[in-house]
C-alpha positions in Angstrom: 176.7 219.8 60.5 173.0 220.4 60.6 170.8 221.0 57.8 170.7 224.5 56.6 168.6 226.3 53.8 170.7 227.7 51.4 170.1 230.0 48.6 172.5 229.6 45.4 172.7 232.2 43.2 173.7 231.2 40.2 173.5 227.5 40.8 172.1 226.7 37.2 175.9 227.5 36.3 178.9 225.1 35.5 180.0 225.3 39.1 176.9 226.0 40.4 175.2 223.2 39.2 177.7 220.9 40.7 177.7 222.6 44.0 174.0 222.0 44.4 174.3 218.4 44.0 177.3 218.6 46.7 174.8 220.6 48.9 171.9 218.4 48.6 174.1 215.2 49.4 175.3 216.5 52.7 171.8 216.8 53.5 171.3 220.4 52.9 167.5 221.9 51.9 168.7 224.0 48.4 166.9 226.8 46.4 168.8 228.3 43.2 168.7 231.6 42.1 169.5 232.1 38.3 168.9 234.6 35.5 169.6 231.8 32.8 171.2 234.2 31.2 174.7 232.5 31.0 173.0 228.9 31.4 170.1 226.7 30.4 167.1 226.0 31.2 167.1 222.2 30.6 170.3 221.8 33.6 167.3 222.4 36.0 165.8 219.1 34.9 168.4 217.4 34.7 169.5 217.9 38.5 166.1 216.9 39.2 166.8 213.6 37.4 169.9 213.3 39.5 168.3 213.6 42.7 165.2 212.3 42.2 163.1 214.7 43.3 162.1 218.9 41.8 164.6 220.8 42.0 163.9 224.9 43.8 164.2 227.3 41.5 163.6 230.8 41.4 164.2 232.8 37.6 165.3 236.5 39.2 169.0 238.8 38.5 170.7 239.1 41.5 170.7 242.6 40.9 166.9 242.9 41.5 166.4 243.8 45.4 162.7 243.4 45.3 163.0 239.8 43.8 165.8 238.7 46.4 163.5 240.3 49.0 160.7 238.1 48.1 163.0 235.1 47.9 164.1 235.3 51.3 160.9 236.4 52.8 159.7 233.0 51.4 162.8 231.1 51.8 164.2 232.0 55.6 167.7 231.3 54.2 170.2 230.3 56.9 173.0 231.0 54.1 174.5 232.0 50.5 176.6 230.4 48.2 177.0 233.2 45.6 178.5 232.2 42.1 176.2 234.9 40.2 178.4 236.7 37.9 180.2 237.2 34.4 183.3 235.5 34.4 184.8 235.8 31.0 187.9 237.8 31.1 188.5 238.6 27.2 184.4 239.6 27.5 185.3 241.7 30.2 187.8 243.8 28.5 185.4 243.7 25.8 182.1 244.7 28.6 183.9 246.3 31.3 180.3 248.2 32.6 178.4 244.8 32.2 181.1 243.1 34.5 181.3 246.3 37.2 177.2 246.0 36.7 176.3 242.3 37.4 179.5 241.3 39.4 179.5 244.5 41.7 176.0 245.8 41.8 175.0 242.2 42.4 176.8 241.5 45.6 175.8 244.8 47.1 172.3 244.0 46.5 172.6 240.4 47.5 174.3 241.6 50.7 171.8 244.1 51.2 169.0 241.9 51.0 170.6 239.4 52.8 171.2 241.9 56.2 167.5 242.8 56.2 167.0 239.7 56.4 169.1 238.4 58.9 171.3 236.2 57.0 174.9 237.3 57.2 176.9 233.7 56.4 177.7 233.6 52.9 180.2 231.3 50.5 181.7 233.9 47.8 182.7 232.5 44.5 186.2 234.3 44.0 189.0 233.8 41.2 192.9 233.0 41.5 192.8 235.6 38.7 193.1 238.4 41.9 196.6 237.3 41.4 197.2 238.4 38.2 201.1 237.4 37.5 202.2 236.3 40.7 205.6 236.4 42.3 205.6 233.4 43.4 204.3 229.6 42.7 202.7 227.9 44.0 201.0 230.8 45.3 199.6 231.2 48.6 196.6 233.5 49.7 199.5 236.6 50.9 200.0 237.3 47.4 199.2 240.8 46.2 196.2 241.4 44.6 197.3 242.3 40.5 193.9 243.2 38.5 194.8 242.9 35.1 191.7 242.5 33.7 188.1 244.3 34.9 187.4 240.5 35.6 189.9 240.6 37.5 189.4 243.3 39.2 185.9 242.7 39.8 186.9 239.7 42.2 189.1 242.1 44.2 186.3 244.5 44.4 183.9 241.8 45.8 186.6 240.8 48.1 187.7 243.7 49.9 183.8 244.7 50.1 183.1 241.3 52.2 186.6 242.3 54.2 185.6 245.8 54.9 181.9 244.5 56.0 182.9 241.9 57.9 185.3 243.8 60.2 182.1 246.4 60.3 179.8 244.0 61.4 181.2 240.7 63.3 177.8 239.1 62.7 179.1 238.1 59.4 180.8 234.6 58.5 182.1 235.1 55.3 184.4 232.3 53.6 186.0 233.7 50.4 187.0 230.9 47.9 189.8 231.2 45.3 189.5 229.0 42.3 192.2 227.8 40.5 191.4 225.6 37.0 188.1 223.9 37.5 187.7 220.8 35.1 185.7 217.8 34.6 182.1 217.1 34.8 179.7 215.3 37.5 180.0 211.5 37.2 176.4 210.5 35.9 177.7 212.7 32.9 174.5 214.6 33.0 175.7 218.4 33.6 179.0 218.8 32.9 180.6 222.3 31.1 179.9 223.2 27.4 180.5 226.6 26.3 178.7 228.3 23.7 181.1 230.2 22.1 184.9 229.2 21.8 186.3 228.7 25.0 188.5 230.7 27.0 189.8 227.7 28.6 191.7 224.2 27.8 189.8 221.4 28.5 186.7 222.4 27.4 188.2 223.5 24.0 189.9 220.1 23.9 186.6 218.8 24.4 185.8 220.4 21.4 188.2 219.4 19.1 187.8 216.0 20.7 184.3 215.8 19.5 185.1 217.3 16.4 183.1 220.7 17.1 186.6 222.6 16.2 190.0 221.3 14.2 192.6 221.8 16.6 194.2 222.8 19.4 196.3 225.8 19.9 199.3 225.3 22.0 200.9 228.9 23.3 204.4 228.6 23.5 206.5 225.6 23.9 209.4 227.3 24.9 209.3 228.4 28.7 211.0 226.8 31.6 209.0 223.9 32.2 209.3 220.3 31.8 208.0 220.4 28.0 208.2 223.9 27.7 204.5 224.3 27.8 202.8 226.1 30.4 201.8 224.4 33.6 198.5 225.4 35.3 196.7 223.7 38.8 193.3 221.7 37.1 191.1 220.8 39.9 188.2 218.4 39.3 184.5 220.5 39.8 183.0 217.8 42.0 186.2 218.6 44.5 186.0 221.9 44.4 181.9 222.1 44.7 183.1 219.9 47.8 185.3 222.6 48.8 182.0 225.0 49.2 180.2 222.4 51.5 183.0 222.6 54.1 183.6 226.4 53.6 179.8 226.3 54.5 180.4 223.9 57.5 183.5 225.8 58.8 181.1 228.8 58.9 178.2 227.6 61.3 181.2 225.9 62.9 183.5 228.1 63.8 181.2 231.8 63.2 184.4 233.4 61.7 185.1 233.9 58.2 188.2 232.5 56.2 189.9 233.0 52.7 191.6 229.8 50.5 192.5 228.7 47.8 191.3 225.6 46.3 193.6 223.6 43.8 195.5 220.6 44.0 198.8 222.3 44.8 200.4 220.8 41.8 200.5 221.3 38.0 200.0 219.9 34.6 201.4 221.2 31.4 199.2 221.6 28.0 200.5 218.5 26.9 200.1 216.2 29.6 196.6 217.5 29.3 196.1 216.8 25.6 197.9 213.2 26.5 195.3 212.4 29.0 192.3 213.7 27.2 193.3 211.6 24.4 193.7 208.9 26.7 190.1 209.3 27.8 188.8 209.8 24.4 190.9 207.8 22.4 190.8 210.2 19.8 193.8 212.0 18.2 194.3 215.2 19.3 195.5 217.7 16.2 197.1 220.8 17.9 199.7 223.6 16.3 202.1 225.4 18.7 201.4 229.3 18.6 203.2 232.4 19.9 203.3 232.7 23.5 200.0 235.0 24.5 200.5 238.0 26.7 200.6 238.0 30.3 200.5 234.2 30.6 203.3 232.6 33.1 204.9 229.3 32.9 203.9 228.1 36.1 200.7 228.7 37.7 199.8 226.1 40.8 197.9 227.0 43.8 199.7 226.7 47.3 197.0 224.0 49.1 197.9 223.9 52.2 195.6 226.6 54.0 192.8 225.0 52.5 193.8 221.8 54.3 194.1 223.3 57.9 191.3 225.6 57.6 188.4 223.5 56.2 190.3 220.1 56.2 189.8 220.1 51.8 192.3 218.0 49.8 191.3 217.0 46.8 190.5 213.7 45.4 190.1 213.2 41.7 193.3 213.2 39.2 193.9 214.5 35.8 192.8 211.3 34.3 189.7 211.2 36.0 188.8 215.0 34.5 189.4 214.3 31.1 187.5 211.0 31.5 184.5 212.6 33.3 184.3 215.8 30.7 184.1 213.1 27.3 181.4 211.3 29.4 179.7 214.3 29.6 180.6 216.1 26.0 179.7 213.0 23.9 176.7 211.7 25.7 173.2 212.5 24.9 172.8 215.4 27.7 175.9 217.7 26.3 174.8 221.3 26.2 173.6 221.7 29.2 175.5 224.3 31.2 178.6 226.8 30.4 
């Protein structure tokens, strides 16, 4: 594939961050985009250290027009990979106008911007949380959508506004990608996830408790229909899945059609077989309590892979062991704190 200049929105970000070094390895001339208002400053330098050479950066909201404008008057963008957006879901039950706001609003105005300006291949940044509780695992891309949450729903929105414009205008390449359980951090250990707050998610609150930030681990449920009778979920590692954007980018230019995938690993891991490995990795002891079930969660939540396979020839490459590993690198080094 030949070089293209990308804009990333949002690339200061957990994924983000990882998918610009995935960009700039397959040879690709990156600027980011990012309000820093979910991420920090210091990431920027320390992707710089990583490739050895400034990083591109331009401070702006993906809601502001005239900034985008001047970005891509500037730039000449050839493509977007757009991760810009909130993405907790208990925040946006919480927030529901900041989610419909940022998430919304700022891909109409990216996509805007970006048909004045004659860029119409973009990489969207979507959720296997479209699925809601699915019918069926693992679950392939034919599910229904289920918007449980104004996450959620958000997602959906996004997705069925790229579907409606695409089939409007077949100058558009659009490949929408559907996330399943991204862990892990990049292998120099120098970005890697690190929440503010509590986290929403497993391994990075594992990480926590690992590192002694909080006591223990809460386990929900221990009685459903599993192997251990914890809940199963599809972790993929972040430097496979900001793989996964390069070929979705590839595929594009390649092929001028869009696509939709998921990208997991196709196969699951309980909470305890993630607590196992993480104290493998870490060697610490793990403390962690079993709680009620929470509602809404499923036993069994693994992505169906195989479309991702055929479409963009993804399969993933890291394991379990190699996530936990990678994220105490990163959460017990000196550089921790870095992105969310």
């Amino acid at each position: 594939m030949a070089k293209q200049r990308v804009l990333l929105t949002g690339g200061a970000g957990y994924i983000g961050s990882h998918t610009y070094l995935a960009l700039v390895d397959a040879g690709h001339e990156v600027t980011i985009l990012d309000s820093f208002a979910n991420a920090r400053q210091s990431v920027i330098d320390r992707l710089g250290r990583i490739i050895g050479t400034e990083v591109d950066v331009i401070e702006a909201d993906v809601r502001d027009a005239h900034a985008l404008g001047a970005a891509f008057a500037a730039g000449r963008f050839d493509a977007v990979v757009h991760f810009a957006a909130l993405k907790a879901v208990s925040e946006s039950v919480e927030k529901p106008l900041d989610y419909f706001d940022v998430n919304i609003g700022g891909l109409t105005t990216l996509l805007r911007v970006m048909d004045a300006h004659d860029c119409r291949r973009l990489v969207f940044s979507s959720s296997a949380t479209v699925y809601g509780v699915p019918d069926e695992t693992p679950t392939p891309e034919t599910a229904e959508f289920r918007g449980m949450n104004p996450y959620g729903q958000t997602k959906i929105m996004g997705e069925q506004i790229l579907n409606w414009l695409s089939a409007s205008d077949p100058r558009w390449a659009i490949g929408i990608l559907r996330y399943f359980n991204p862990a892990g951090a990049h292998g120099s250990a120098m970005i890697g996830e690190d929440p503010r707050d509590i986290p929403n998610n497993l391994m990075p609150f594992i990480s926590k408790v690992a590192k002694g930030e909080l006591p223990k681990i809460s386990v929900f449920g221990d009685d459903y229909d599993t192997p251990d009778g914890t809940g199963v979920r599809d972790y993929i590692h972040v430097e496979d899945l900001a793989r996964g954007h390069v070929l979705s980018l590839a595929r594009l230019f390649e092929s001028g059609e869009g696509h939709l995938v998921n990208l997991g690993t196709g196969r699951g891991y309980s909470v305890l077989e993630v607590i196992a490995a993480y104290k493998r990795a870490s060697n610490r002891d793990l403390a962690y309590e079993i709680a009620p079930r929470r509602p809404g969660d499923v036993p069994i939540y693994v992505a169906a892979a195989g479309k991702a396979a055929d479409v963009l020839g993804f399969r993933t490459e890291k394991t379990l062991d190699e996530m936990c590993a990678s994220s105490w690198a990163w959460i017990s080094g000196p550089h921790s704190g870095g992105t969310d």
